[in-house]
C-alpha positions as CSV (number, residue, x, y, z in Angstrom):
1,X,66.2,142.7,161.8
2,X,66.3,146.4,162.6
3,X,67.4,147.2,166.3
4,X,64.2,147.5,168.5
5,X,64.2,149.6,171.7
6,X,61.5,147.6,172.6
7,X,58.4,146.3,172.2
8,X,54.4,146.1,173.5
9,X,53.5,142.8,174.8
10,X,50.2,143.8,176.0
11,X,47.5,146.4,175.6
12,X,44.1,146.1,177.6
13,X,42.5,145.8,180.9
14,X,44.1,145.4,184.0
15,X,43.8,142.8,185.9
16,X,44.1,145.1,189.2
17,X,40.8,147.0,187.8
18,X,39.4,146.0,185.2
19,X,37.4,149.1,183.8
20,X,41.2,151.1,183.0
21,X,43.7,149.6,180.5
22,X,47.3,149.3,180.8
23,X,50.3,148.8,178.2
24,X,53.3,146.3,178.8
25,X,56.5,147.7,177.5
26,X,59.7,145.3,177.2
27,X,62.9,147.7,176.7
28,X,65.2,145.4,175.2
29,X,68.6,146.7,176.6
30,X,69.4,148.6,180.3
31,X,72.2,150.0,181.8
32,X,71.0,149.6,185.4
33,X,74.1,148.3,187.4
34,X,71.6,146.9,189.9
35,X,70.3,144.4,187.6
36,X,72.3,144.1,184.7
37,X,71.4,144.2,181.3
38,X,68.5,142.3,181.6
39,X,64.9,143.1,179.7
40,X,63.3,145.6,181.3
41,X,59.1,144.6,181.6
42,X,57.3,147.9,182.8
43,X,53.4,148.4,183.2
44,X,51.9,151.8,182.8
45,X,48.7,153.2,182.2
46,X,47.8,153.4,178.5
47,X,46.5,156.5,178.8
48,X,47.9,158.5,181.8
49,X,51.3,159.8,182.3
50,X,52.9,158.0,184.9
51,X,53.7,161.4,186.8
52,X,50.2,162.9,186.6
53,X,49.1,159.0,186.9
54,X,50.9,159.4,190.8
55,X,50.0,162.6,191.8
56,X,45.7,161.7,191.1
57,X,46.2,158.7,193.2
58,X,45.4,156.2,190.2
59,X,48.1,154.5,190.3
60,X,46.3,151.4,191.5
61,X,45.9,150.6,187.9
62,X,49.3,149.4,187.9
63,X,50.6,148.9,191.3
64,X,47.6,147.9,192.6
65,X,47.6,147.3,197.0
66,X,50.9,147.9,197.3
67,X,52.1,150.1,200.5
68,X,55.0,151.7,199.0
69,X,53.2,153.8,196.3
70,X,54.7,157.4,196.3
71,X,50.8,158.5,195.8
72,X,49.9,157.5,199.5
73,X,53.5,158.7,200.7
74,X,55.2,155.0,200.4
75,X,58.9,154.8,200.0
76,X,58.8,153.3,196.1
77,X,62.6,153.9,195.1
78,X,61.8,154.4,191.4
79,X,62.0,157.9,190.1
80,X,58.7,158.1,188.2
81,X,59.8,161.1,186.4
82,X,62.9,159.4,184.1
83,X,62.7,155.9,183.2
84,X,58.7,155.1,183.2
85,X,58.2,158.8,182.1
86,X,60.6,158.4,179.3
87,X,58.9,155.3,177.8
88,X,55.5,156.2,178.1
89,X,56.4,159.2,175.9
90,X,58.1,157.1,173.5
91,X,55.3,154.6,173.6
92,X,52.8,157.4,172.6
93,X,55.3,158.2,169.8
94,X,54.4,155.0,168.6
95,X,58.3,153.9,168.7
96,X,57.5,150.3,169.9
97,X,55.6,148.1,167.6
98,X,53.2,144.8,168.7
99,X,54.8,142.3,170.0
100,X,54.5,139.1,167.3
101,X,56.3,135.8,168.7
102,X,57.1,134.8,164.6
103,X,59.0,138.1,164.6
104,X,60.6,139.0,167.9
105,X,60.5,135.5,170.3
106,X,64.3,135.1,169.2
107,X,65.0,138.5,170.9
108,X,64.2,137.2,174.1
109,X,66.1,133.6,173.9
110,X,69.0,133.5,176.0
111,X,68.2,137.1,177.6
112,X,67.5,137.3,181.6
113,X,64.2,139.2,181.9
114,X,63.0,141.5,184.5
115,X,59.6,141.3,185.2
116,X,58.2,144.5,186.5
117,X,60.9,147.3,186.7
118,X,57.9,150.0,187.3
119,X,54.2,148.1,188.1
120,X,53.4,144.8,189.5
121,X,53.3,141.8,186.8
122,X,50.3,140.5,188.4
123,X,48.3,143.9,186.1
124,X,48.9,142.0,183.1
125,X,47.8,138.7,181.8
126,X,49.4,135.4,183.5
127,X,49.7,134.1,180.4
128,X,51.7,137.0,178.8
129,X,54.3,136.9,181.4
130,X,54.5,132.8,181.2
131,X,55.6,133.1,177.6
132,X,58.0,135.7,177.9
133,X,59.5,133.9,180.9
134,X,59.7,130.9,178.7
135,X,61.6,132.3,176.2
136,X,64.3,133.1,178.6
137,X,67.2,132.1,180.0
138,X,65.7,133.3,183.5
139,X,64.0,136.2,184.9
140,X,63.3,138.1,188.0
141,X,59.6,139.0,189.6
142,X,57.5,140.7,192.9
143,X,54.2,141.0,193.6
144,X,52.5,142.9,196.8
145,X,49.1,141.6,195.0
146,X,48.5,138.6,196.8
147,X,45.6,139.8,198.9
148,X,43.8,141.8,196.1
149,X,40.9,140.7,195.1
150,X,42.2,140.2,191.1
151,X,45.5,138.0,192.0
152,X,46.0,135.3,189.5
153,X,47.7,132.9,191.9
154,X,49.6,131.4,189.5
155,X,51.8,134.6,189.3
156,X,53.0,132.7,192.5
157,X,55.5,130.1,190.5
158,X,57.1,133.1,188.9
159,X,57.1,136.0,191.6
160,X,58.7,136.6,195.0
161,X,55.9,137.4,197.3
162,X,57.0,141.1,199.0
163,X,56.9,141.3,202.1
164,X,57.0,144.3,204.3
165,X,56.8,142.8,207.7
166,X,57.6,138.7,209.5
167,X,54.1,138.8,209.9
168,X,53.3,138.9,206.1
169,X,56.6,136.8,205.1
170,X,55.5,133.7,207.6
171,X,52.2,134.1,206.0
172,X,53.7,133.6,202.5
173,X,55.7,130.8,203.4
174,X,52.8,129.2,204.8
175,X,51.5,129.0,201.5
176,X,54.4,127.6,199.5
177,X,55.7,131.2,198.2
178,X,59.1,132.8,198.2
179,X,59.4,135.8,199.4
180,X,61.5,139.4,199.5
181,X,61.4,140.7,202.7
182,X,61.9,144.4,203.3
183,X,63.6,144.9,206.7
184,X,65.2,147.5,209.4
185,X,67.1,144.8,210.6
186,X,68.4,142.0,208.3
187,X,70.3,140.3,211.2
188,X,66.8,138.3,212.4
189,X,66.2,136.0,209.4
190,X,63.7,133.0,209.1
191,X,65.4,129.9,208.5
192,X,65.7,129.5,204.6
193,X,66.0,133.7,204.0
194,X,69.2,134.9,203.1
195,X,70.2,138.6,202.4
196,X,70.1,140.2,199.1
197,X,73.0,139.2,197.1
198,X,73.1,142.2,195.3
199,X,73.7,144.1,198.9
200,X,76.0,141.6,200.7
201,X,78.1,140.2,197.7
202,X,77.7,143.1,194.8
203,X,76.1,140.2,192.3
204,X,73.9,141.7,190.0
205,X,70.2,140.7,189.5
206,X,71.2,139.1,186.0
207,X,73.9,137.2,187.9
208,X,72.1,135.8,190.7
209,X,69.0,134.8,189.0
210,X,67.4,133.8,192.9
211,X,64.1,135.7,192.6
212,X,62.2,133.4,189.8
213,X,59.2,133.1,192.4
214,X,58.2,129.8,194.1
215,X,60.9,127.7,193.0
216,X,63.7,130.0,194.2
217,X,66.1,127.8,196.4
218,X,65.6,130.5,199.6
219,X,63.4,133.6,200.3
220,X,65.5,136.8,200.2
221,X,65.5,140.1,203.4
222,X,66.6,143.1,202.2
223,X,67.6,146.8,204.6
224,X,65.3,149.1,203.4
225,X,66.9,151.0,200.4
226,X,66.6,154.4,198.3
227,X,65.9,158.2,199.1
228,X,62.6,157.9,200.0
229,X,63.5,154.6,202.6
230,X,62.4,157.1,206.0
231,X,58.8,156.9,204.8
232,X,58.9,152.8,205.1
233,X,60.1,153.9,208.5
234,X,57.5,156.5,209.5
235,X,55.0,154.2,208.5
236,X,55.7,151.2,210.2
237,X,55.6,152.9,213.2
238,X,52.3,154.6,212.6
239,X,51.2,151.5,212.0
């Protein structure tokens, strides 16, 4: 089989607003020391440039209630401009073909998958993220969709709930759910939270393998992270 970069594993509406379409793009292969090379799931406007997709505020599409949106001044650590930028142009290219599961569910056996590096899995279909999560030999997931209107609850059993406050954590345990906890201080922790591995130990995503959603052993608290970290700041205290 010729070498894929990657490959579409959805094109329609999403789930977040129905009346605009996004694509799903699995990159097969990353050199993101954060996570390790796991596959990379993003979800971007079909037809909008991710850039240009930020800067008119329609970014909802893909990221749907979440806070940390750079459109609305969030502190979102991804740098829109090089990695979702990059495949979007190649997807318009046409350099990834359709995903077929007779063809390409072998690439994704035995592979740690990463559910979401740019857009919230809960845009595309539950099912489409269940089979690719089946496939694999583990994966990773967050959602801030809970409280919109379009959350398929079942992304639950595969995503950490994030959480940007104790209020909205406590909630989510309430419920059952997992969750990832953004923090200023990481030294209050519920019982059953631990700190992010990656930050205390230097274990990579693809080694820890904790955040696979509501059967995760323990919920995780993270220090707020990434250049843009003094807007989380700013706006929990105009809050």
């Amino acid at each position: 089989m010729k070498k894929l970069a990657g490959l579409i594993l959805y094109k329609g509406s999403s789930a977040l607003d129905r009346s605009r379409e996004i694509v799903v793009i699995a990159t097969l292969s990353s050199n993101n020391r954060k996570t390790g090379d796991m596959v990379q799931v993003w979800i971007l406007s079909e037809d909008t440039h991710p850039v240009q997709l930020s800067a008119d505020k329609l970014d909802d599409v893909i990221c749907g209630n979440c806070s940390h949106r750079q459109s609305l001044g969030g502190a979102c650590y991804v740098n829109i401009g090089q990695a979702p930028a990059s495949i979007f142009k190649a997807y318009k290219r046409g350099l990834y073909p359709s995903y077929d599961p007779s063809i390409h569910a072998g690439l994704f056996k035995g592979r740690k998958i990463r559910l979401g590096a740019y857009g919230d899995p809960a845009a595309m279909p539950f099912e489409i993220a269940e089979h690719i999560v089946s496939l694999s030999d583990g994966h990773t997931a967050y959602t801030h969709q809970q409280k919109h209107k379009g959350f398929d609850e079942r992304f639950l059993s595969l995503c950490m709930v994030s959480a940007d406050t104790p209020k909205q954590a406590a909630a989510a345990h309430a419920i059952g759910a997992k969750t990832f906890r953004i923090a200023v201080d990481i030294t209050d922790k519920f019982d059953g939270e631990i700190e992010c591995l990656s930050d205390s130990k230097g274990i990579s995503c693809h080694d820890c393998g904790i955040c696979k959603g509501s059967s995760a052993p323990v919920s995780i608290v993270i220090a707020v992270h990434g250049s843009r970290k003094g807007n989380f700041l700013n706006n929990r205290k105009a809050a």
